[in-house]
Steps between C-alpha positions, in 0.01 A plus 500: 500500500298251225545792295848525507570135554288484097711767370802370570398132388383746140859646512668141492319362242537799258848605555640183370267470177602871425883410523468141349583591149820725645592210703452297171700660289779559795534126461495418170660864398838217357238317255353793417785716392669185324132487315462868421853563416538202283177631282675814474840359342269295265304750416712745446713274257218375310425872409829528392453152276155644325602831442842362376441174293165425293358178537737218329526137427232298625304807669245664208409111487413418824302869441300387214416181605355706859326744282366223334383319846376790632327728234386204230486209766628278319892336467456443128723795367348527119327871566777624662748389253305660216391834644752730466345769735519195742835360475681794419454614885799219542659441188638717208399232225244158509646316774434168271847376629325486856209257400448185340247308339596169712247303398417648122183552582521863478491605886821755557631380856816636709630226643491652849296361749267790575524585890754758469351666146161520718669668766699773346216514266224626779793719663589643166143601425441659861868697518686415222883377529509705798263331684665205387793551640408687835322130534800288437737729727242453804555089419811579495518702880305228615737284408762693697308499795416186491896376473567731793271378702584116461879590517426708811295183640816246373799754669343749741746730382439827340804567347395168257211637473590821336752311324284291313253782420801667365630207274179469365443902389863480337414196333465612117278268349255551797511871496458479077235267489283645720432750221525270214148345370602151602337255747848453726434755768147368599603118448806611750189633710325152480833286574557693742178503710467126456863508640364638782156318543655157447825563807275747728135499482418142447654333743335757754166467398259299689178354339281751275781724472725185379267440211467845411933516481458211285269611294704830448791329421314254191346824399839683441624168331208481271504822427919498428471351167295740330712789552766285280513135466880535592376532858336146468779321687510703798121477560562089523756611711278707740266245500705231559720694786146612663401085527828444655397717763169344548647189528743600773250686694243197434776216650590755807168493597454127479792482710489761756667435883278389701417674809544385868151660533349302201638148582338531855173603414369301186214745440726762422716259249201423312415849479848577367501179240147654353692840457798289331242390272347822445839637407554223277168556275582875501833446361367203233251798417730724480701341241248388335420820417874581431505300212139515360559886397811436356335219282260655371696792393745251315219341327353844390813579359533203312159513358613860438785387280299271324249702401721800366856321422386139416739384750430398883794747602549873434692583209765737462472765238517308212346220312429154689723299195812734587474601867719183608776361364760190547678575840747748543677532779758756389225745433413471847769525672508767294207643626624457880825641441320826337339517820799573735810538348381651187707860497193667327208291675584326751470554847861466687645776306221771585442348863829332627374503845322151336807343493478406903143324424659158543724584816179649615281209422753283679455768826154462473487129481716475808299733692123406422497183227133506397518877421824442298310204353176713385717760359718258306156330361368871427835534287481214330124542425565847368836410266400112367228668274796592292621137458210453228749733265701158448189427292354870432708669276285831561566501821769782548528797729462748160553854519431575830646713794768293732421198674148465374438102543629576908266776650274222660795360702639862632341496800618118610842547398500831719394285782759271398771756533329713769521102721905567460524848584296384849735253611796729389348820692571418840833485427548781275332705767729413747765581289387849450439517878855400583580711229365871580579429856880460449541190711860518340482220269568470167284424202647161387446406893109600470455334106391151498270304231195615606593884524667444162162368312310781678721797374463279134158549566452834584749568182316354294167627595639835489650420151108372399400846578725687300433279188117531537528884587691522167287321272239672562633806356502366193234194455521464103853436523418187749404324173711197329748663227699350238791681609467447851366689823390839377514640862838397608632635176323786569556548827851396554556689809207365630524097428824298502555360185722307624222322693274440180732397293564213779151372325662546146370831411704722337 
């Protein structure tokens, strides 16, 4: 009988471990295929980007300067600059319009900050632009799953779910970028897991694992900057959103309810007012160390600056005497209107499912405030970089594919949109209920406002599908043109030109 009774205790123990992973995966099978089948999209469209388009622009720079981090350990760029059998494995001539002598000392510099260059620079030397890419389209899934998962945890619907997974594939700067030797698609990565740390994981996290959140979080806003400096605002922004939270969880603790419990047995209040205080130093800890990594980071780059550019900020390829200029605000508005409405690069006319981004903001703030809040900040932390081209006459989206200066906001204005869709689905399913079950009523009875703006949405999505499906059949002819959008004149059939030329392209 022991016998048995041990065999059958053996049984329960090892039947569970041996279908734990099954079980696992059974669970999380959503997450998973929204990971796996996101990497595939990306990955399949960066291929077509490399074997397509060589490396342009700003790319065989931010090359260099990582062959020049990772092989010569250094950031100075003179050797690479003179070696042909060096630079030639980027550029067809001396990249001399690339570097500058900023201080006329004689030390070639690119006027990027190197995180970035010494990232693409290790990848490029283990895998080459492959690797490169297979790297940025895994940031890239995770930043799919990631906005699934906090949209599923927001709506608890998964028809929003797929929905915002969706508007984020057909987004064309996200799907182009990924495969472009930029920094965008891992700073998206960044903003978006402080996103997540900063609403989600902080304000669970109890004592060690508070400080460690916090410590995460001043790492990813320390380490923002060096990918580009233009990232510098939102990493005050994460670190400023992050001690708003510690604040509010520091005062809800020093003002909890007290407990019939505690106010009759005093031993057990003092106990609790000793944990208050406990809480307390873990959350002035906490953001103490919040802002320390941060502040040294700043003050590395600064030092940085000065000893490279002569100047306590980074520059921006070109010399310090003509990098700024008297204000201009024309030029950037300029700038901002490229951005969106540009026919050629902006953003609305090769994803008009963006145009519902406000009404979806506006859903979003009615429905959860301090998400809506965060994701404006996010926004605004992303865009206001661009603000210095009042001042910056270099700064200029250049000859680049669509949309280039919005990747890094993709996945919050899909949220934004996907946050309208959710409070127009219930409706619209009904509607399609009523509908297929012939409950005899017609369609302007079934309509309203909400129904409407969720078949706009569903339009529109469908119409950012088509328009990303289509470019990538032809990515060189994505590029700005003199005479106007290559593609559409192309591919008439294809893309109204009637739409484009709403954006004055003819």
């Amino acid at each position: 009988m022991d016998e048995l009774r041990d065999a059958a205790n053996a049984a329960s123990i090892t039947l569970p471990r041996s279908w734990r992973m099954r079980q696992w995966i059974r669970r999380n099978r959503w997450p998973l295929g929204v990971f796996f089948g996101t990497l595939f999209i990306f990955l399949i469209a960066s291929i077509n980007l490399i074997i397509n388009l060589h490396i342009t622009g700003d790319e065989p720079a931010y090359l260099l300067q990582g062959y020049a981090i990772i092989h010569l350990h250094t950031v100075e760029m003179n050797r690479v600059v003179s070696d042909p059998q060096i630079y030639r494995q980027f550029f067809n001539h001396a990249p001399l319009d690339r570097v500058y002598d900023f201080r006329g000392n004689g030390v070639e510099m690119e006027a990027y900050l190197p995180g970035y260059a010494a990232i693409i620079g290790l990848l490029y030397a283990l895998g080459g632009r492959f690797l490169i890419v297979a790297v940025q389209s895994i940031a890239a899934a995770l930043t799919a799953l990631l906005m699934f998962q906090e949209t599923d945890r927001l709506w608890h619907s998964r028809a929003v779910d797929v929905f915002v997974t969706i508007a984020y594939l057909s987004s064309l700067p996200a799907l182009l970028f990924a495969g472009q030797l930029f920094p965008s698609t891992l700073a998206t990565l960044v903003g978006m897991v402080a996103f997540v740390l900063i609403l989600r994981v902080l304000p669970a996290a109890q004592g060690t694992k508070r400080l460690i959140t916090a410590a995460g979080i001043g790492l990813l806003a320390a380490l923002f900057p060096w990918l580009h400096v233009k990232y510098a605002p939102l990493a005050l922004l994460i670190i400023a959103a992050a001690l708003v939270q510690l604040f509010l969880l520091m005062r809800a603790s020093t003002h909890p309810q007290p407990a019939v419990s505690s106010l009759a047995n005093p031993a057990k209040e003092a106990s609790s007012e000793v944990a208050q205080q406990a809480r307390a130093g873990v959350a002035w800890l906490a953001a103490g160390i919040l802002c320390l990594l941060p502040a040294i980071s700043f003050l590395l780059i600064a030092l940085y600056s000065h000893h490279y550019f002569g100047t306590w900020y980074p520059q921006y390829r070109a010399d310090p005497s003509t990098s700024y200029a008297s204000p201009d605000i024309g030029h950037m508005l300029l700038i901002y209107q490229e951005m969106f409405l540009d026919g050629q690069s902006g953003l609305i006319p090769w994803a008009p499912l963006m145009l519902l981004v406000p009404a979806g903001l506006i859903a979003l703030a009615r429905y959860h405030l301090k998400v809506a809040i965060i994701t404006l900040l996010w926004i605004f932390g992303f865009l206001v970089a661009f603000a210095s081209s009042a001042v910056a006459p270099h700064v200029n989206q250049a000859y680049a594919l669509p949309a280039r200066f919005t990747v890094e906001c993709q996945p919050f204005f899909a949220l934004c949109v996907a946050s309208l869709f959710a409070r127009c689905w219930p409706s619209l399913r009904t509607t399609f209920t009523k509908l297929t079950q012939r409950h005899g009523m017609s369609l302007s009875q079934l309509v309203n406002l909400r129904v409407a703006f969720g078949l706009m949405c569903l339009l529109l999505l469908a119409v950012d599908i088509w328009f990303t499906l289509v470019g990538q059949t032809n990515l060189g002819a994505l590029y700005p043109n003199a005479r106007g959008i290559t593609l559409a004149m192309r591919l008439p059939h294809s893309l109204p030109l009637w739409w484009f030329s709403l954006f004055s392209v003819h």
